[in-house]
C-alpha positions, 0 to 999 in steps of 0.5 A: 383426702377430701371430706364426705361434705366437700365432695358432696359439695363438688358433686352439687356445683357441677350437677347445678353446671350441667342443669344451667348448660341443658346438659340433664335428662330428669327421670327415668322416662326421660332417660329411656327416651333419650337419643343423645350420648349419656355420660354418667346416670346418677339415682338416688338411695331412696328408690325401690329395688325394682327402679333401681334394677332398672336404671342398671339395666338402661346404664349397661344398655347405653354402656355408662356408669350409674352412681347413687347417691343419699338425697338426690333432690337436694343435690339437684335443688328440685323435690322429689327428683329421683334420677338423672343423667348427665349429657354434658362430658366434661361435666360427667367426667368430673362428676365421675371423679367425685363420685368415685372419691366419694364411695372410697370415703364411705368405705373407710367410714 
């Protein structure tokens, strides 16, 4: 099984993929405003229960998971992003495989 820290990694390298590809929507406006197909929306722990409840409710609406995750902005290398969604398949795909790795490791913690 693969460390908290590998996958932290795994996520980092293709978030940083998608972003180079143009394949991210930053923020939650951005998101809500988005016409093309969202794969996956990543959120970070620190946000307020109200975004949060609104970042599930936009994920159920578009029918795409949501994640979140501990320091969101460091995953992406920019300060104070809070929220993400990733367009690119391939890209949300893998990044859905080690969220979900990810969430079985905290688990067994």
């Amino acid at each position: 099984m693969e460390t908290r820290e590998e996958l932290i990694r795994k996520i980092t390298a293709y978030t940083g993929f998608a972003i180079k590809s143009g394949g991210v929507v930053f923020g939650l406006d951005g998101i809500k405003d988005m016409r093309a197909t969202v794969r996956v929306i990543l959120g970070d722990c620190s946000l307020s229960e109200k975004s949060r409840k609104e970042i599930v409710f936009i994920a159920e609406k578009k029918r795409v998971p949501v994640f979140f995750l501990e320091g969101l902005g460091d995953i992406v290398k920019r300060v104070n992003v809070k929220v993400i969604s990733i367009k690119n398949r391939e890209l949300a795909i893998q990044i859905l495989e080690s969220c979900q790795k990810l969430s079985e490791v905290k688990e067994h913690e």
